[in-house]
TIBAZA-204537 format. One line per 10 residues: number of its first residue (from 0); their letters; for each residue x, y, z of C-alpha. Coordinates in steps of 0.02 Angstrom, whole numbers. Example, Ala and Ser with C-alpha at 12.3 -4.5 7.8 and 13.67 -1.06 7.14 Angstrom:
BEGIN
0 = as = 615,-225,390  684,-53,357 $
END
This chain:
BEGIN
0 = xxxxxxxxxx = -1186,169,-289  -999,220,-251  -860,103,-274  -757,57,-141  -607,160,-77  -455,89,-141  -326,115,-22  -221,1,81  -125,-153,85  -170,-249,-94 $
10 = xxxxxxxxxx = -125,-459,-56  -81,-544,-220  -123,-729,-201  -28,-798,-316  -90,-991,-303  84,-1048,-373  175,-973,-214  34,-1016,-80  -9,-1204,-121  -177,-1276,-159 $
20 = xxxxxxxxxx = -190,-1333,-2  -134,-1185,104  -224,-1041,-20  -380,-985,86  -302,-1011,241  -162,-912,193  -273,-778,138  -371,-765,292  -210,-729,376  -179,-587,269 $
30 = xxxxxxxxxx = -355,-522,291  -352,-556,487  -173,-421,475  -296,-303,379  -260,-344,187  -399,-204,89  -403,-290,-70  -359,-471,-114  -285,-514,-291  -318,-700,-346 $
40 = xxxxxxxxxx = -178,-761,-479  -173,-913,-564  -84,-945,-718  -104,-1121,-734  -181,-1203,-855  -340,-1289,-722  -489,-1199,-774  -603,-1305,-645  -485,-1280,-519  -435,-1106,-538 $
50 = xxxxxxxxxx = -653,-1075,-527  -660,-1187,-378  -521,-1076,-279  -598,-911,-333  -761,-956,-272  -690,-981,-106  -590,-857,-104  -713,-742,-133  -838,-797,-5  -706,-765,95 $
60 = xxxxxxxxxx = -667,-601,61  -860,-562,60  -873,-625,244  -729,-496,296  -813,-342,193  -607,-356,84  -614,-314,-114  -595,-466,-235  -503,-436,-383  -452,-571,-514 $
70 = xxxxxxxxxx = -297,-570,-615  -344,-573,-778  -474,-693,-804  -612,-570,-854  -737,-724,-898  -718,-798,-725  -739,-640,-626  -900,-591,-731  -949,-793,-708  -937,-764,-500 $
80 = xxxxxxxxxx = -987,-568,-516  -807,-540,-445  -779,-362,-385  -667,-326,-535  -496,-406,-599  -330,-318,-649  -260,-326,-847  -81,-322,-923  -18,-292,-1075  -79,-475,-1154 $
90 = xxxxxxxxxx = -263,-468,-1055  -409,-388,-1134  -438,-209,-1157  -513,-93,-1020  -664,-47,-1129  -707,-230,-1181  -685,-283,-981  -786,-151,-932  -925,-204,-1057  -919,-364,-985 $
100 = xxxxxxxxxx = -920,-344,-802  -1016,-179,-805  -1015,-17,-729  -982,-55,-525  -808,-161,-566  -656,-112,-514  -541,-127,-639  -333,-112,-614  -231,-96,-758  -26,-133,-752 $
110 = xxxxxxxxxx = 71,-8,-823  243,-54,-794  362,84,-811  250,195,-933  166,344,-871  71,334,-1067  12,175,-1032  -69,241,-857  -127,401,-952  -227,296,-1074 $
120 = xxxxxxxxxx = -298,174,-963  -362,311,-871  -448,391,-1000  -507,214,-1042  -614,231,-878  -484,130,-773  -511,141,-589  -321,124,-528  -179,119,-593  -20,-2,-551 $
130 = xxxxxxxxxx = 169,50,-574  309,-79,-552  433,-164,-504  509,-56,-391  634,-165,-298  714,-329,-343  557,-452,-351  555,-632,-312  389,-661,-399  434,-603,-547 $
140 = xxxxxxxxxx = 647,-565,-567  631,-496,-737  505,-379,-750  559,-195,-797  616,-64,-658  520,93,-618  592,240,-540  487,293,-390  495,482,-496  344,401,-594 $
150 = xxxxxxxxxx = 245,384,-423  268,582,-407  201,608,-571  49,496,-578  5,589,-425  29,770,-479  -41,720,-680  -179,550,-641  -349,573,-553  -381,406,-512 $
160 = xxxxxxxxxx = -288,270,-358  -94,225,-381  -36,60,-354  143,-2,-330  207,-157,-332  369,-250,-344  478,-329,-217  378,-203,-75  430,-256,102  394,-160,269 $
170 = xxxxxxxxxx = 550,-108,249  537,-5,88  348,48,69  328,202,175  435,274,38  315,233,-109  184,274,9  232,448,32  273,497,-147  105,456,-186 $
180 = xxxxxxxxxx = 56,269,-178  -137,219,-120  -96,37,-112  50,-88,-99  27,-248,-202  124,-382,-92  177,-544,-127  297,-601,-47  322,-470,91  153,-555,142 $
190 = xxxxxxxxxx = 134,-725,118  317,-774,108  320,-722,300  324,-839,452  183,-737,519  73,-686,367  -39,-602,481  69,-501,569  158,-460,426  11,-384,352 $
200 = xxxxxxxxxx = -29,-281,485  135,-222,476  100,-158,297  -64,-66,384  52,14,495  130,84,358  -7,177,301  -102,243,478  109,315,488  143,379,321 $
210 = xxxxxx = -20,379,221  -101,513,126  -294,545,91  -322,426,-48  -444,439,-187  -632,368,-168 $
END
């Protein structure tokens, strides 16, 4: 069985930003604009809750055929057989994840501003890679800058999908697009917008305009 295409506009939900109230409504906008993957975050400290949303969430995205990743709760997303979840540098290894949620899950691993980091999580059996932040970010002001250079290079040296994220509006994105991004993690360019669906398809646009073949 092949795993999915990854390729497209990537929606973080970041349940902090959205609202417990407004979360899977929110998120159906984004898919209704044509979000490919949705990311659930939750860093709070609600294990009950955080289950309760990523159940829903993920019927959701089941009903719209959309990828279901989960930010680094690797017990939850083998718990709800979750389509696969995305580590940092704290989260657990890509070897032990992969152990746990088995051969079919997508896993994402962040690799900042370090092309090492993406080289070793590749041969780590990684199935994307994310580089970032790229432009100031809202979501998360401190985190280190990466020169879009490092997009080049994961394309020319990696074998595997290229993420970037970072402060990505509609404004900046066909540029990490074309030197050699699959997918755009949003945040805010998504559901910090008036129109979240709209804004999402704008994102889509983005890639039927300045999109390359991406990577099965």
């Amino acid at each position: 069985m092949n795993k999915p295409r990854l390729r497209g506009l990537y929606a973080i939900a970041d349940a902090e930003l959205l609202g417990d109230e407004q979360l899977e409504a929110k998120v159906a906008a984004a898919i209704k604009g044509g979000a490919a993957i949705v990311q659930y975050r939750d860093k709070r400290p609600q294990p009950a809750q955080r289950e309760a949303h990523a159940r829903r969430l993920q019927a959701l995205c089941q009903r719209h055929g959309v990828l279901f990743i989960i930010n680094d709760a690797v017990e939850l997303a083998a718990r709800l057989g979750a389509d696969g979840v995305h580590l940092g540098r704290d989260d657990m290894g890509v070897r032990e994840a992969r152990a746990a949620l088995g051969d079919q899950a997508v896993i994402g691993v962040s690799c900042y501003d370090q092309f090492a980091r993406a080289e070793a999580a590749a041969k780590s059996g990684a199935d994307y890679v994310a580089f970032g932040r790229f432009f100031p970010s809202a979501t998360k002001p401190q985190a280190v800058q990466a020169e879009i250079e490092l997009l080049h290079r994961a394309r020319q040296h990696l074998r595997l999908p290229i993420c970037a994220i970072g402060g990505i509006t509609v404004d900046n994105g066909a540029a990490l697009i074309q030197a050699g991004a699959d997918m755009l993690a949003v945040v805010q360019g998504v559901f910090a917008q008036a129109d979240i669906s709209l804004a999402a398809q704008k994102f889509v646009h983005l890639f039927e305009h300045h999109g390359r073949i991406g990577l099965v």
